[in-house]
N, C-alpha and C positions, 0 to 999 in steps of 0.2 A: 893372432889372438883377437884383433877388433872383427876380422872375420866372422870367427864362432861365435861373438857377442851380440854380434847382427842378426846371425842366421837363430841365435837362440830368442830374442827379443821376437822375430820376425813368428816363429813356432808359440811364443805366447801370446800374440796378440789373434794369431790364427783360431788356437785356443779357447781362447775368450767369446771370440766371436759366435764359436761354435757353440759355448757350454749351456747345458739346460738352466730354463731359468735367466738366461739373457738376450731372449728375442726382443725384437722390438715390441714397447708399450702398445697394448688390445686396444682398440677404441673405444671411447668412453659411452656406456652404456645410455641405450635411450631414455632419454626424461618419461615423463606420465605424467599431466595433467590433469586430476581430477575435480567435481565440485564442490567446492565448500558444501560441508554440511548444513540440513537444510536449520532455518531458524525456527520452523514450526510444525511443531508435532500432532496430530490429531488427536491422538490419544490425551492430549493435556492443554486443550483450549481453554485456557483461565482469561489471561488480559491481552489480546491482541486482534490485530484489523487482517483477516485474509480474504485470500481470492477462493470463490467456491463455485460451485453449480448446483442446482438441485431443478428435482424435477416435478409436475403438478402432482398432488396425493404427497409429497415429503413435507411438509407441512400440517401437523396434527397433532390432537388431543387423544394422550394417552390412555389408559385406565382408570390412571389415579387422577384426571382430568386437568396437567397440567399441559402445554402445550407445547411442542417439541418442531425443531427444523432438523432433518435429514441433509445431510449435507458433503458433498464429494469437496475434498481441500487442495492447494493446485500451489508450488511455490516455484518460481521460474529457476535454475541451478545457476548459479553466482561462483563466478571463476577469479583467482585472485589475482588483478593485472600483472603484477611484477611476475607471476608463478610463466605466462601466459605470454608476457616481453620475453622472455631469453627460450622460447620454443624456439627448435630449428629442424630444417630436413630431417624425415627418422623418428623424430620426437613423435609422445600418443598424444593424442586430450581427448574424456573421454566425454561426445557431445550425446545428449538422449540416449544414454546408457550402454550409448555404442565404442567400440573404440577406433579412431581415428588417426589414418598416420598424416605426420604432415608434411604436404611438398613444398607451400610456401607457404609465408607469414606475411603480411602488409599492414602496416601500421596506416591508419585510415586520421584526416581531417577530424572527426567526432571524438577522435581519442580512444578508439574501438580496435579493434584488429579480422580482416578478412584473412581467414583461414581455408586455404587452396582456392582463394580465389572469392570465396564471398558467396554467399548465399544466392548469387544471380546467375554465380559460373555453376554451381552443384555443389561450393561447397559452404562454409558457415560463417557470418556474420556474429562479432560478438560489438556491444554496443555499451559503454561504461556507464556504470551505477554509480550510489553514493559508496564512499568510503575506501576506494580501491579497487571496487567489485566491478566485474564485466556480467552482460546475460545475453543470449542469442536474441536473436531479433530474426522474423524473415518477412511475407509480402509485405507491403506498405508500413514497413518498419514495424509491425508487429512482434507482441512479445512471447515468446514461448513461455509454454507452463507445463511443467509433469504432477501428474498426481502422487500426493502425498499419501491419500486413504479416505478414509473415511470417518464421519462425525456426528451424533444427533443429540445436538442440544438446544438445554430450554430456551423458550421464550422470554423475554422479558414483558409485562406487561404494558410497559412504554414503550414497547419495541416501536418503530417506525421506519418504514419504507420507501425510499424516495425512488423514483423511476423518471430518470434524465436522458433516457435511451433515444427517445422520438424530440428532435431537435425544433421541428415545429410547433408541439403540443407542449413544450417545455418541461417541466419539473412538476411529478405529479405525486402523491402523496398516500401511500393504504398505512392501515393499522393491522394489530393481526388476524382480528376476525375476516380482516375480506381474504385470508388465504384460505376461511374454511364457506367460504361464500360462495356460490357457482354466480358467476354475470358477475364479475366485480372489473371486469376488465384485466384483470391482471396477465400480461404475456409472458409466460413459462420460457422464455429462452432466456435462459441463467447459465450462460456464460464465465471462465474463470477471468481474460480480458475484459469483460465489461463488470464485474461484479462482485463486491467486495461486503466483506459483515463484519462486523464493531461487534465485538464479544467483551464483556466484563463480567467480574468474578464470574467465571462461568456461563454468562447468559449472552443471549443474543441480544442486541438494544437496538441496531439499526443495520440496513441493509439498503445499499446502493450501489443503481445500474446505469452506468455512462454509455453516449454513445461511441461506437467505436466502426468506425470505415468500410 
């Protein structure tokens, strides 16, 4: 009798083994890191300081003779550390709108993380912001930017322009006639790294360009 009780246990668990529905647990599916959505939209430039470019002639007096800046908007993509801490082999993140597998992960001195290696090996350096945020970085710790669109808004009549570019010459100052000025000196390389503009209600009030390496 304890025989058959053996050999019937032994046929259940064979059973079991066998039956659809109890394979071994799939491995857990790849993560996907994407970037925070951006904080600044083109389309609705009321009160905030962005990084822009523009080029000579996008600065001008319209029809109705009010004065308007043309303007390309630039927000670096802001990854959320903790999301960015638990990547692992397999896992995406997706960097410059690419998608990204990752083979390793290094939590870096800065409080950053080198992904497959880092920016130096091929692959990407992320470098912490305020609040939680990470943002790429690559040559001489520069900061990446993608474009957000585009923008052309008014002038303030106090607008004012500093240009801190040329570390020699120091800090130098136009208003916004010298953009419709020829010989005002003004140098057209507007940059989203070096250049940034003060928008309120709507308007443009100031704009400034740092040197940058």
């Amino acid at each position: 009798m304890k025989k058959i009780i053996l050999l019937l246990l032994s046929a259940c668990l064979l059973l079991t083994a066998c039956a659809p529905g109890m394979a071994e647990p799939a491995a857990a599916a790849a993560a996907r890191v994407e970037p925070l959505p951006p904080a600044v939209d083109p389309d609705n430039l009321d009160n905030c300081t962005v990084h822009v470019s523009l080029g000579e002639g996008d600065a001008y007096v319209d029809d109705t003779g009010v004065m308007r800046m043309k303007l390309t908007v630039y927000a670096s993509d802001l990854y959320d550390m903790a999301e960015v801490s638990r990547l692992k082999e397999g896992d995406v993140i997706v960097i410059r709108g690419m998608d990204v597998a990752v083979q390793t992960l290094e939590s870096l001195e800065t409080g950053g993380f080198a992904v497959n290696g880092g920016y130096s090996s091929g692959g990407f350096t992320l470098f912490p912001d305020d609040g939680g945020t990470l943002f790429e970085i690559g040559p001489s710790d520069a900061r990446f930017y993608q474009t957000l669109g585009q923008a052309t808004v008014r002038v303030s009549q106090d607008f004012i322009y500093t240009d801190s570019a040329d570390l020699d010459r120091g800090d130098v100052t136009y208003y916004p006639g010298d953009f419709l000025t020829e010989g005002t000196g003004i140098d057209y390389d507007f940059v989203p790294s070096s250049t940034t503009v003060v928008i309120e209600n709507g308007s443009v009030v100031s704009m400034h360009r740092v040197y940058t390496p």
